[in-house]
Backbone as CSV, one residue per row, in Angstrom:
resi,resn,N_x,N_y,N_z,CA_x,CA_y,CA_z,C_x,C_y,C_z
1,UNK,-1.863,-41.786,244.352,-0.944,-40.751,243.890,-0.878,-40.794,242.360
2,UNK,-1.324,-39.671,241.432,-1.237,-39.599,240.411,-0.151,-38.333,239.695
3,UNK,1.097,-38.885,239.108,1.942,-37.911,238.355,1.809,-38.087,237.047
4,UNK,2.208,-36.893,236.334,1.790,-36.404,234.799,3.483,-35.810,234.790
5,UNK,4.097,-36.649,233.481,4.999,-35.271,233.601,4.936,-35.153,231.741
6,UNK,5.263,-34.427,231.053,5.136,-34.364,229.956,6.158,-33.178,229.152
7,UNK,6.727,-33.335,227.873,7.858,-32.223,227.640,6.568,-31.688,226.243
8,UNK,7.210,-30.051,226.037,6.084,-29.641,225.561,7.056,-28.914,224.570
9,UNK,7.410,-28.740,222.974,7.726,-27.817,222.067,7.201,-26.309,222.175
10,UNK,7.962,-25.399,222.408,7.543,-23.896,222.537,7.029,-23.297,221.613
11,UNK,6.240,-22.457,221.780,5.368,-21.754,220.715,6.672,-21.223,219.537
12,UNK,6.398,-21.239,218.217,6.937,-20.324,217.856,7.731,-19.344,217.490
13,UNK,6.909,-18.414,218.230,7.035,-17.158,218.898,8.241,-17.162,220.088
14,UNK,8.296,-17.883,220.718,9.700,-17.943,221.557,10.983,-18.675,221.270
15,UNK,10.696,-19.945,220.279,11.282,-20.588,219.888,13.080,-20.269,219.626
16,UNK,13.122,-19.254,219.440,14.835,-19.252,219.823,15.549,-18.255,220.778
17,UNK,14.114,-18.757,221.571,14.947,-18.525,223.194,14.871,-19.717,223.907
18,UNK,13.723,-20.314,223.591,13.536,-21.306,224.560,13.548,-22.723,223.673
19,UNK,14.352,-23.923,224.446,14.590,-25.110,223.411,13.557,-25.902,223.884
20,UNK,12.954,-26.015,225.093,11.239,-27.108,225.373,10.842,-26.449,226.751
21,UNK,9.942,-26.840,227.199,8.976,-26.709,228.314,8.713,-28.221,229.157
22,UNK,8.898,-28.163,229.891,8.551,-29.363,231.065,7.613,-29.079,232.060
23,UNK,6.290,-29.716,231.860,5.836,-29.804,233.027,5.025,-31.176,233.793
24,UNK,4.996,-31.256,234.831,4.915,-31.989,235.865,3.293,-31.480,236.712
25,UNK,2.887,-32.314,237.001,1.078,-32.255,237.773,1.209,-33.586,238.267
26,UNK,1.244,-33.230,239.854,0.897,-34.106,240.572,0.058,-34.373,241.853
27,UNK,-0.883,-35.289,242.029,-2.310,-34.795,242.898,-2.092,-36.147,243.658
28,UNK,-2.640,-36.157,245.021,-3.110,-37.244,245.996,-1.548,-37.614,246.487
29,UNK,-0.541,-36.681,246.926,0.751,-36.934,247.106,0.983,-37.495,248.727
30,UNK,1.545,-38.309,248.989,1.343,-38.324,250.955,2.804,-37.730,251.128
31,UNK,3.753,-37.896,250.296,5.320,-37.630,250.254,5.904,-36.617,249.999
32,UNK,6.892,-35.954,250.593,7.635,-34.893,249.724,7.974,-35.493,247.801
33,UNK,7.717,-34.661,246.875,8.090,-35.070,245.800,9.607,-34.695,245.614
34,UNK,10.436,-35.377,245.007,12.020,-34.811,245.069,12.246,-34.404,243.822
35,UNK,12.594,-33.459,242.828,13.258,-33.329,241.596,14.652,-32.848,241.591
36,UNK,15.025,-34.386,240.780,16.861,-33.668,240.860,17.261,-32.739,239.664
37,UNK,17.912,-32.207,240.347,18.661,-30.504,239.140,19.894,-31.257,239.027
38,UNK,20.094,-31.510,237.333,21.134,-32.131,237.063,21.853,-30.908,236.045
39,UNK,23.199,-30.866,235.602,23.562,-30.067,234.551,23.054,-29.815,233.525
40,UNK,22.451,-29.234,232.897,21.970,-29.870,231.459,22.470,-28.233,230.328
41,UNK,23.105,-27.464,230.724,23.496,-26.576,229.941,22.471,-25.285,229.864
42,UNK,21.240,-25.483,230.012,20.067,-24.445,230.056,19.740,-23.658,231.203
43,UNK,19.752,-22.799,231.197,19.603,-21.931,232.164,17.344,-21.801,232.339
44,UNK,16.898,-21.807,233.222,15.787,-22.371,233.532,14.798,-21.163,233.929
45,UNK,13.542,-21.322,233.875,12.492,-20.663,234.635,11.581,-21.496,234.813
46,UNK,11.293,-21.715,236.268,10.225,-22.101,237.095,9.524,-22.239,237.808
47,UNK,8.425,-21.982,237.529,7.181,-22.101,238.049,6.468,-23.461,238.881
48,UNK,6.684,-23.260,240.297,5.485,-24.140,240.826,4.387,-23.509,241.707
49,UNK,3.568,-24.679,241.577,1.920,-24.083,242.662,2.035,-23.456,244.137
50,UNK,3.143,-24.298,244.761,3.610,-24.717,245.664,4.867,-24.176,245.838
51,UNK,5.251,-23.562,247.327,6.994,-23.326,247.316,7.438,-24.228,247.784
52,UNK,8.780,-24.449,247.597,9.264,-25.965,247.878,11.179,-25.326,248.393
53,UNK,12.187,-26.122,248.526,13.026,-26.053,248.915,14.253,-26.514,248.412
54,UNK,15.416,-25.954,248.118,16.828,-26.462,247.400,18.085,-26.134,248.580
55,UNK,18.679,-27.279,248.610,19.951,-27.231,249.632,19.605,-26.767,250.883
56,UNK,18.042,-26.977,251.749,17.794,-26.345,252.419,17.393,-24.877,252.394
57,UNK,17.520,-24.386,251.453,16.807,-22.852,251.486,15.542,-23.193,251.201
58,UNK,14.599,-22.334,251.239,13.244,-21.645,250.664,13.286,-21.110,249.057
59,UNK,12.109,-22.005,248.777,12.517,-21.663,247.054,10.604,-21.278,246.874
60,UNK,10.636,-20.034,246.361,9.381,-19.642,245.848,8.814,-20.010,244.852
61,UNK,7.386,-19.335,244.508,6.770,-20.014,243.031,7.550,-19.550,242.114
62,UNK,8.320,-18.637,241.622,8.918,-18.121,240.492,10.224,-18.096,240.704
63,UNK,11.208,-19.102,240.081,12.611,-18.828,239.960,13.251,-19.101,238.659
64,UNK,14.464,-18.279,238.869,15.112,-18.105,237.423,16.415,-18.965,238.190
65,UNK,16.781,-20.260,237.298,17.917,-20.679,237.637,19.317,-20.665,236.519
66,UNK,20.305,-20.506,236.973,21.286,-20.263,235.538,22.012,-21.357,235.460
67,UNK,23.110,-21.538,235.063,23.270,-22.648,234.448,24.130,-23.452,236.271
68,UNK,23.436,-25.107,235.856,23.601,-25.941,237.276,25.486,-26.385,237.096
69,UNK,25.990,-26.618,237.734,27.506,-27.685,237.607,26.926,-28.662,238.873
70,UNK,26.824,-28.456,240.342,26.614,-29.440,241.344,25.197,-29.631,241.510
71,UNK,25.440,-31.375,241.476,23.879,-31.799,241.812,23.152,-31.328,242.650
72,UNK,21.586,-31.351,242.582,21.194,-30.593,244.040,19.216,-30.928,243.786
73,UNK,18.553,-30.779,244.834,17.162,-31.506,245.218,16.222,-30.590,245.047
74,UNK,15.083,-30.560,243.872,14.435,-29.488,244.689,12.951,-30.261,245.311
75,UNK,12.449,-29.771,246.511,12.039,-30.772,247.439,10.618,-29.810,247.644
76,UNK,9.335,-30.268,246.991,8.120,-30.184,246.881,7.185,-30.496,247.553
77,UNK,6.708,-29.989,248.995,5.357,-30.528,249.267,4.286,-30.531,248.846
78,UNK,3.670,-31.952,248.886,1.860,-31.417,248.954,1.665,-31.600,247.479
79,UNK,0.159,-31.702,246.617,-0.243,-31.705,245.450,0.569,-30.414,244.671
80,UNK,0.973,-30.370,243.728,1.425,-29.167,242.638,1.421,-29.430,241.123
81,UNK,1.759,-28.389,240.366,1.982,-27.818,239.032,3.136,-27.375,239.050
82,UNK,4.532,-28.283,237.972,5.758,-27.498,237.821,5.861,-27.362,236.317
83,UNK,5.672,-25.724,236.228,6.373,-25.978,234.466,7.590,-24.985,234.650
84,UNK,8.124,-25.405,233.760,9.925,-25.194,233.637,10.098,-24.671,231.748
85,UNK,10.391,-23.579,231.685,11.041,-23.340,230.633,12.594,-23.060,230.221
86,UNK,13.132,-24.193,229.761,14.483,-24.073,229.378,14.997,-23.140,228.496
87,UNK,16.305,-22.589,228.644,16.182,-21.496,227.317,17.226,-21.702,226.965
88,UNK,18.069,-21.456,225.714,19.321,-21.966,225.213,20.372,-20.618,226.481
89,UNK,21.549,-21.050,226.158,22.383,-20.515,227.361,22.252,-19.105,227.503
90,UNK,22.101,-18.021,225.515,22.342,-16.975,225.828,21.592,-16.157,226.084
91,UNK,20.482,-16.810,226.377,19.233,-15.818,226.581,19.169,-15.438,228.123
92,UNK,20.192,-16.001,229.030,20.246,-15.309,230.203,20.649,-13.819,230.811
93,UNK,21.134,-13.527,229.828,21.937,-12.166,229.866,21.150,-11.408,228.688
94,UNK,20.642,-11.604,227.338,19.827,-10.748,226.647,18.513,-10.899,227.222
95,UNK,18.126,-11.893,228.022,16.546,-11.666,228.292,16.728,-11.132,229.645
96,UNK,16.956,-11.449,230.542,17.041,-11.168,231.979,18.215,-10.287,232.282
97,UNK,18.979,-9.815,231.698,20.025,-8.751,232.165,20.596,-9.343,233.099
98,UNK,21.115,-10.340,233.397,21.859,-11.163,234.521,23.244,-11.568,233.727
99,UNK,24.371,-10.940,234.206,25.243,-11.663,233.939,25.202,-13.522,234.246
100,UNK,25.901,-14.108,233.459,25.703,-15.781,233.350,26.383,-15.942,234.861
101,UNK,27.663,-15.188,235.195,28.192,-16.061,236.255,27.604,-15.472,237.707
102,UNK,26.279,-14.227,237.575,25.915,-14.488,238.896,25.184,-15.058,239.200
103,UNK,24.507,-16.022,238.522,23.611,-17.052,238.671,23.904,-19.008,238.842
104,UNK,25.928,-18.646,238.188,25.944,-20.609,238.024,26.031,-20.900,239.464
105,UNK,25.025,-21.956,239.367,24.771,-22.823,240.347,23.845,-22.331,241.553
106,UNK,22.932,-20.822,241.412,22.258,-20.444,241.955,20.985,-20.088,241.227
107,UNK,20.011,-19.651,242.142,18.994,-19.621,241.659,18.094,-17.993,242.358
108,UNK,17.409,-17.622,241.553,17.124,-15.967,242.423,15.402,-15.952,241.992
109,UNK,15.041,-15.062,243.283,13.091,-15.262,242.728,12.856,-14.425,241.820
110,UNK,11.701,-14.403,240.780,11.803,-13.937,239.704,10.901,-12.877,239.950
111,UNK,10.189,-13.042,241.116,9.142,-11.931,242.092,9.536,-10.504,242.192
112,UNK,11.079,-10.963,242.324,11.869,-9.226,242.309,12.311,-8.549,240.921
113,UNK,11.978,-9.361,240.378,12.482,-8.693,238.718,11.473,-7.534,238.603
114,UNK,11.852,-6.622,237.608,10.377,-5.493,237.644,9.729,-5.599,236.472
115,UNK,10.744,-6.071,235.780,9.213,-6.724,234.546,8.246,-7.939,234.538
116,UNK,8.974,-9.002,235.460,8.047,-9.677,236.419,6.573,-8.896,236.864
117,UNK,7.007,-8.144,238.016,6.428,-7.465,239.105,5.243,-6.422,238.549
118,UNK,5.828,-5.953,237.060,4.888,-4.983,236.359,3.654,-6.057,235.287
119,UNK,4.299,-7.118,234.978,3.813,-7.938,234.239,2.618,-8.971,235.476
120,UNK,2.830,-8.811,236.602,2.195,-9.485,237.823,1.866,-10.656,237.360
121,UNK,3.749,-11.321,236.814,3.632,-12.362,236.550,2.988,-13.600,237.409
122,UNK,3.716,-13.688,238.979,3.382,-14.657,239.388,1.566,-14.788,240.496
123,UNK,1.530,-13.823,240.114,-0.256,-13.300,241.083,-1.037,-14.221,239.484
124,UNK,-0.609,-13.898,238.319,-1.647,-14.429,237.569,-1.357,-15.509,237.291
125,UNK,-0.056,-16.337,237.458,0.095,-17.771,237.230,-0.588,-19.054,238.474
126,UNK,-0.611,-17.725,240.082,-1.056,-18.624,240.545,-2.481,-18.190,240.949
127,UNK,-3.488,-17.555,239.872,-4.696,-17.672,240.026,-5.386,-18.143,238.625
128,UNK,-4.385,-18.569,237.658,-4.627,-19.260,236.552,-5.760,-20.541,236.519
129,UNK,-6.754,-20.366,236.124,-8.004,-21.794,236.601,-7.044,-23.167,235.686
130,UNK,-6.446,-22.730,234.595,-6.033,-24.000,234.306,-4.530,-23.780,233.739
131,UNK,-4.339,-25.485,233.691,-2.586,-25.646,232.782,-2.453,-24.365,231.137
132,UNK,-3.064,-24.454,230.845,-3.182,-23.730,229.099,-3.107,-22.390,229.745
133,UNK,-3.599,-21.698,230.343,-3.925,-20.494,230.750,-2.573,-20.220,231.368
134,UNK,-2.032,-20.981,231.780,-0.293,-20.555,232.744,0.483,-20.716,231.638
135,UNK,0.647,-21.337,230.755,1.671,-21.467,229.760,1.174,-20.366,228.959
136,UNK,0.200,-19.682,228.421,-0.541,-18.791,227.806,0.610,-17.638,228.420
137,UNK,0.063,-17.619,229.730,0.836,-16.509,230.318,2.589,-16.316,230.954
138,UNK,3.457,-17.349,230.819,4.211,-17.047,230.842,5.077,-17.206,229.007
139,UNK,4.671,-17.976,228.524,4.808,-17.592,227.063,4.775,-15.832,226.587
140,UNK,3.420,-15.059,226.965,3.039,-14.062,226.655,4.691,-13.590,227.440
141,UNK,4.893,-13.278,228.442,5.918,-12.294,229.599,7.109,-12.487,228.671
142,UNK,7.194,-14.257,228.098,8.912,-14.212,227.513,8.436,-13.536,226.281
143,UNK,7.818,-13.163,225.453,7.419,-12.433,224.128,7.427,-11.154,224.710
144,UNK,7.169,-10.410,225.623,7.367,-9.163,226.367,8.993,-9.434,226.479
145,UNK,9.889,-9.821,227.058,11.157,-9.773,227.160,11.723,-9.704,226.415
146,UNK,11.416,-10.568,225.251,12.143,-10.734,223.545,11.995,-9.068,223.078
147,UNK,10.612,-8.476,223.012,10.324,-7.625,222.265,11.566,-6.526,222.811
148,UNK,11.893,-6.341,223.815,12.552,-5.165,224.729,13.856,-5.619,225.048
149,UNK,14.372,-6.900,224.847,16.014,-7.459,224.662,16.779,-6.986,224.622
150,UNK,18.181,-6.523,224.508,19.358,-6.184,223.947,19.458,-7.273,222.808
151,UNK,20.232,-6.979,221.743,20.659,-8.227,220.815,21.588,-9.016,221.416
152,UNK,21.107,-10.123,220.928,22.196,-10.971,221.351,23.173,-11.071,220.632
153,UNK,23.961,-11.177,221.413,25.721,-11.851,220.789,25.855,-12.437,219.706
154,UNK,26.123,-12.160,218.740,26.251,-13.352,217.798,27.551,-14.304,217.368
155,UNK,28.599,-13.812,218.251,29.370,-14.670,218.430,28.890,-15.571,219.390
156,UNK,28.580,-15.612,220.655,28.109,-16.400,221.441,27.077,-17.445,221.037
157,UNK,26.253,-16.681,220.275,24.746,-17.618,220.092,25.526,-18.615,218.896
158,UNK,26.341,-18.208,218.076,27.390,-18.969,217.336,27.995,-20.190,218.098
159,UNK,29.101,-19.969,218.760,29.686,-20.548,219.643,28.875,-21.321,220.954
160,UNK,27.722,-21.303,221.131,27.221,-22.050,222.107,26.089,-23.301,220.829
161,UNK,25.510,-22.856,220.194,24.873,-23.700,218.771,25.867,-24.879,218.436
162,UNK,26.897,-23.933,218.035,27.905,-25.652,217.589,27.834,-26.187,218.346
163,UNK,28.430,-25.721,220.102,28.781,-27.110,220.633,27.416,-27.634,221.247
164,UNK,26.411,-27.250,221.565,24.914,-27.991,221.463,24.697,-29.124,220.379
165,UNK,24.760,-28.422,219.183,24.312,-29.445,218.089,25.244,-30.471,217.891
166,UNK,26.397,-30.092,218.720,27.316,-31.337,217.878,27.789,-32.402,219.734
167,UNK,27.066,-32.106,219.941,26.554,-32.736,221.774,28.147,-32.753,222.517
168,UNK,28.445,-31.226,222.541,29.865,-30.933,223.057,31.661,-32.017,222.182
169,UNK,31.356,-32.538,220.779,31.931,-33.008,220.336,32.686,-32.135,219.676
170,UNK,32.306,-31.274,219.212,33.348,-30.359,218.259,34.262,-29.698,219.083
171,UNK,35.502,-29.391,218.204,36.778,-29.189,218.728,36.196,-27.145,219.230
172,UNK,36.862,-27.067,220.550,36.617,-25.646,220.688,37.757,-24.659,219.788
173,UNK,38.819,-25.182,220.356,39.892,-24.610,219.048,39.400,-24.151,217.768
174,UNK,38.530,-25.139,217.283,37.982,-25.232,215.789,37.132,-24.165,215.699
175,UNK,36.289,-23.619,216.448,34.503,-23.040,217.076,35.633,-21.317,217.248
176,UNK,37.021,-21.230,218.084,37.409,-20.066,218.414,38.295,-19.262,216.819
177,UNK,38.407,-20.382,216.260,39.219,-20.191,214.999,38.418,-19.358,213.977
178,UNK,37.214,-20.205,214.166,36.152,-19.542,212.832,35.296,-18.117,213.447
179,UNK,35.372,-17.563,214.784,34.824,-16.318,215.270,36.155,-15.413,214.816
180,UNK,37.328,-16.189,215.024,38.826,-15.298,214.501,38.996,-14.613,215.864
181,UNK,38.723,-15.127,217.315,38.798,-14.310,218.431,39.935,-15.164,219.508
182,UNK,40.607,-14.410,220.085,41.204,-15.078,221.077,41.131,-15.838,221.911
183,UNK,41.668,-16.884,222.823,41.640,-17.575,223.643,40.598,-16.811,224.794
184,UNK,41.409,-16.028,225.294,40.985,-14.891,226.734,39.846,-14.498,226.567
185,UNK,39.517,-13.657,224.869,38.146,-13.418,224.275,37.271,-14.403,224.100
186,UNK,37.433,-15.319,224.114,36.600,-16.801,224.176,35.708,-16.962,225.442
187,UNK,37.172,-16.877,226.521,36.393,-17.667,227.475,35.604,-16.598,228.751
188,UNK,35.866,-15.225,227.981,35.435,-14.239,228.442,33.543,-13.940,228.077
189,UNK,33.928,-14.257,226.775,32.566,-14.590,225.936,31.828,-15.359,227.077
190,UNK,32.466,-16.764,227.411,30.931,-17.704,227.973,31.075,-16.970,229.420
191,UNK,32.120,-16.359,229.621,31.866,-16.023,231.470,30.822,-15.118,231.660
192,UNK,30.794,-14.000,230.884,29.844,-13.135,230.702,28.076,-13.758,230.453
193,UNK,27.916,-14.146,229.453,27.100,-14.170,228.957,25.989,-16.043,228.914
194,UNK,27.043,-16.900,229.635,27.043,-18.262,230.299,26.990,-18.659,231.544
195,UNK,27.818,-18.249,231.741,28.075,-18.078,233.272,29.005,-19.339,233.484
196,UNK,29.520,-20.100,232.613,30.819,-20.898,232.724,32.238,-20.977,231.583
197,UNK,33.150,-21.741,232.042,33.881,-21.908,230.418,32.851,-22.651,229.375
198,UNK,34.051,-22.067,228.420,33.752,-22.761,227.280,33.826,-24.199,227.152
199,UNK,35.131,-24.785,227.945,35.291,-26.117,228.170,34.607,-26.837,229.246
200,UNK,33.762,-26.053,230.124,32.746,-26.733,231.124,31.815,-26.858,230.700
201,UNK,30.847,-25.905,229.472,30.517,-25.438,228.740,29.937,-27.259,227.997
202,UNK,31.272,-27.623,226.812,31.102,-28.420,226.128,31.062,-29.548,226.851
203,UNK,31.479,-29.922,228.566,31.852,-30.892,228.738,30.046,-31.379,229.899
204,UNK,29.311,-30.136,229.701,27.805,-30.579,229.995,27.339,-31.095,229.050
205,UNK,27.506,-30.490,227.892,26.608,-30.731,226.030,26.668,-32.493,226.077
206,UNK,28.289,-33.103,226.265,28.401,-33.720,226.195,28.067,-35.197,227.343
207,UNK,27.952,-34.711,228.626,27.482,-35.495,229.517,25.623,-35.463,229.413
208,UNK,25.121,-34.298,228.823,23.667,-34.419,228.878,23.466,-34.975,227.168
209,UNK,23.769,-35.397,226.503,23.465,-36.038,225.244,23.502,-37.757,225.886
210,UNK,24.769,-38.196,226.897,24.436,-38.830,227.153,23.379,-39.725,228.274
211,UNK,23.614,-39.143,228.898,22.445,-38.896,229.783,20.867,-39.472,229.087
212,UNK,20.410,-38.210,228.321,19.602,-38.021,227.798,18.910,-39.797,227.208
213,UNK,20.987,-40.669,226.600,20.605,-41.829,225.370,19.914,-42.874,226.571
214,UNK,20.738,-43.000,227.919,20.801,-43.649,229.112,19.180,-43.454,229.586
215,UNK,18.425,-42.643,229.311,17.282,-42.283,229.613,16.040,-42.806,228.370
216,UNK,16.646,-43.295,226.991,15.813,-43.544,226.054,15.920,-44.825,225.864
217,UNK,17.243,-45.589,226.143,17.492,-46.885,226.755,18.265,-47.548,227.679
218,UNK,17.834,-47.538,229.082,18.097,-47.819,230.082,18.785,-49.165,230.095
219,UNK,18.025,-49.766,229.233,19.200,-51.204,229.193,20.704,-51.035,228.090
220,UNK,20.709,-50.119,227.663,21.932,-50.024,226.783,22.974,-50.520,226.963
221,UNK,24.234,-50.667,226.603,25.655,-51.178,227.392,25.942,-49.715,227.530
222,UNK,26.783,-49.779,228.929,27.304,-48.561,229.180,28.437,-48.127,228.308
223,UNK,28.767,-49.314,228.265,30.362,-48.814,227.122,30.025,-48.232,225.752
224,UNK,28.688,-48.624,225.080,28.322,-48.006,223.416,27.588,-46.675,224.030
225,UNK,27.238,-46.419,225.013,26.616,-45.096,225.399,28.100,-44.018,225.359
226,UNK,28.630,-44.989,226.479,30.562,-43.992,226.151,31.254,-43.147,225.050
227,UNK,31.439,-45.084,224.117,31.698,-44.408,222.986,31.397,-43.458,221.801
228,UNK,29.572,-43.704,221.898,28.769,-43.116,220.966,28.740,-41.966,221.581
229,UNK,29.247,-41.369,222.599,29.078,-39.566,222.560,30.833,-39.297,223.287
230,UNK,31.392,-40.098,222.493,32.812,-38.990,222.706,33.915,-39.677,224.091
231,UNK,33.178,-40.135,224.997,34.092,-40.861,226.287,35.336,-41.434,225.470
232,UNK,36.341,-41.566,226.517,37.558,-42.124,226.433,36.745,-43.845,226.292
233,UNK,36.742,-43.957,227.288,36.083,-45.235,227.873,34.792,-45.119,228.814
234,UNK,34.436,-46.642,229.341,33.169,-46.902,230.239,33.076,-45.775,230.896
235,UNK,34.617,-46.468,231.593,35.123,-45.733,233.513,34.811,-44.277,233.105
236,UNK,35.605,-43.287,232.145,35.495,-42.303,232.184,34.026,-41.529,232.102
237,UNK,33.318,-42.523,230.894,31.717,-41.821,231.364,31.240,-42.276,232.732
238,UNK,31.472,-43.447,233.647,30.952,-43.255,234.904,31.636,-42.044,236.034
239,UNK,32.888,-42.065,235.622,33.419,-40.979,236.487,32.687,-39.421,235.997
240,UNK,32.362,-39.074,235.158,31.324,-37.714,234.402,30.298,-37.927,235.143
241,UNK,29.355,-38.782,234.607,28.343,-39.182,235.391,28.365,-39.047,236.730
242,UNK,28.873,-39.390,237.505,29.171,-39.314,239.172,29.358,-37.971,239.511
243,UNK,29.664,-37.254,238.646,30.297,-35.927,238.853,29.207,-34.603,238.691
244,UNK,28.473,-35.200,237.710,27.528,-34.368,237.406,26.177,-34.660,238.266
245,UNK,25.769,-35.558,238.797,24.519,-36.360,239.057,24.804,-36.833,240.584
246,UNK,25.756,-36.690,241.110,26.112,-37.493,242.280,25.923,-39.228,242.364
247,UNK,25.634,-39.795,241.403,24.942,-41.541,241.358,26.057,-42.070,240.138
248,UNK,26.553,-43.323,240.005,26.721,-44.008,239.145,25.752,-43.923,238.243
249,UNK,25.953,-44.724,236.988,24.489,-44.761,235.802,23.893,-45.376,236.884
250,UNK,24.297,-46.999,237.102,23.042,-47.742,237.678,22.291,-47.442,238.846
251,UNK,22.976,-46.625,239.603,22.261,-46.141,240.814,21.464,-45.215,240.686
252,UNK,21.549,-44.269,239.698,21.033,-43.245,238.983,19.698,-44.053,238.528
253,UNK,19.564,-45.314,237.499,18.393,-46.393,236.859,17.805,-46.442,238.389
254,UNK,18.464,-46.991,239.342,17.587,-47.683,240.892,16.704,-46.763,240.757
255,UNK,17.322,-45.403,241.168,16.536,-44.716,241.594,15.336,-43.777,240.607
256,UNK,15.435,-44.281,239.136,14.648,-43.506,238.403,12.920,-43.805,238.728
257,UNK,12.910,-44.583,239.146,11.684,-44.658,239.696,10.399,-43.619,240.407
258,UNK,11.607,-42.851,241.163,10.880,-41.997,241.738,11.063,-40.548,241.326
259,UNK,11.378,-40.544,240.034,11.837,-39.716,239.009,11.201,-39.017,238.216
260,UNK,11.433,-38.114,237.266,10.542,-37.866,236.340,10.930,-38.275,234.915
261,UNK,9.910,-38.751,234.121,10.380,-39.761,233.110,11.008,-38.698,231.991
C-alpha cells in the first residue's frame, strides 16, 4: 500500500480565493481509506477518482462542501486521487452563488451546478491521463468562476481576514467597531455569506491554528499549545478539541497513523 499526500500553494491566478490545495494518491489499497472532515473554517471542493461515502450517504466525484462544525468520515474505496481545494470562507457565496448557511455542515454534487455541467468539469477530470492535467483543469473552471463572480463583500472579506490572520484571537467587538456596523448586521454578514456566526466563526480560526501546532509537534505539552493560541487552560483546549474532532488530542495522535499527514 502506497499513500502520497502532499499540500500544494495555488496558482496565482486564484490565489485569493483559494488559501492551498491538498492532494492525496493512493494505490495497492486492501482497506477502505478513512478521511476525517474536521472544522477548519474553509469551505471545500473535491475531487476524487473514486465515489466514496459520508455519514452513510453516497458522495460523488465532485463535491462542494461549506463550512464543517460536526466531525464526520469520508470513507473511500479501492485505489484513488483526492484533490481538495480550500477557499477562504467568502468565496462560497461570490463564487458558487450558495448562500453559506445552506451548505454548513453539508455537502452538494458539484455535477448539478451548470457551470460545472457546461464547463464538463467532472467528465474531464475523470479522463485526465495525469495529476498536472486535473489541477490544470480545475484551476482553469475556478478562473472561469472568478472572471463571472459577483464582488465580494468587502466588509466580510474584511471581517473574516482579521479573524484568520490573527488565528480567531482578535476581539470581534473590535473587527464590528472598525466596519462601524451593528451587532445584528454582523452576524447577519457571516450567516449569509459563511454560513455560521461570527463567534463560531472565530472559535474554528482558533481551534484549527491549534490543531494545525499539535500536528507540527505532536510531542508538544498540551498546556503551551493552550496557552499559545488563546485557551483558558489545558482542560478547556481538550474540551474544543473533543468538540470539534470527536477524539481527545491524544487519541486524536493514536490514531494519526492512519491519517493524512
Amino acid at each position: 500500500m502506497t499513500m502520497k499526500a502532499q499540500f500544494i500553494l495555488p496558482p496565482f491566478a486564484i490565489s485569493r480565493c483559494v488559501k492551498n490545495i491538498l492532494v492525496v494518491e493512493d494505490a495497492h489499497r486492501s482497506s477502505d481509506f478513512i478521511l476525517p472532515l474536521f472544522a477548519n473554517g474553509a469551505p471545500t471542493l473535491v475531487f476524487q477518482s473514486v465515489k466514496a461515502s459520508r455519514n452513510g450517504k453516497p458522495v460523488g466525484h465532485l463535491t462542494l462542501y461549506g463550512q464543517l462544525i460536526a466531525p464526520s468520515d469520508l470513507v473511500i474505496k479501492g485505489d484513488f486521487t483526492l484533490i481538495a481545494y480550500f477557499f477562504y470562507p467568502y468565496a462560497l457565496r461570490s463564487l458558487f452563488d450558495v448562500s453559506g448557511a445552506e451548505l454548513t455542515d453539508e455537502h452538494a454534487d458539484l455535477h448539478f451546478l451548470k457551470a460545472a455541467t457546461d464547463f464538463s468539469l467532472q467528465e474531464k477530470l475523470l479522463n485526465a491521463p495525469a495529476l498536472k492535467d486535473r489541477l490544470e483543469e480545475m484551476t482553469t473552471f475556478i478562473q472561469k468562476l472568478m472572471e463571472r463572480k459577483a464582488a465580494d463583500d468587502k466588509k466580510i472579506v474584511f471581517a473574516t481576514t482579521e479573524i484568520l490572520k490573527n488565528n480567531g484571537l482578535r476581539q470581534l467587538t473590535d473587527i464590528r467597531q472598525e466596519l462601524n456596523v451593528s451587532e445584528r448586521t454582523f452576524q447577519r454578514l457571516f450567516e449569509l455569506n459563511v454560513g455560521i456566526s461570527p463567534k463560531m466563526y472565530r472559535r474554528i480560526c482558533q481551534f484549527d491554528a491549534a490543531f494545525q501546532a499539535l500536528h507540527l509537534d505532536p510531542k508538544a505539552k498540551l498546556s503551551d499549545i493552550a496557552y499559545q493560541n488563546g485557551f483558558a487552560d489545558q482542560s478547556h483546549f481538550i474540551r474544543v478539541f473533543k468538540e470539534f474532532t470527536g477524539f481527545t488530542p491524544s487519541q486524536y495522535l493514536d490514531r494519526l497513523s492512519q491519517y493524512i499527514p
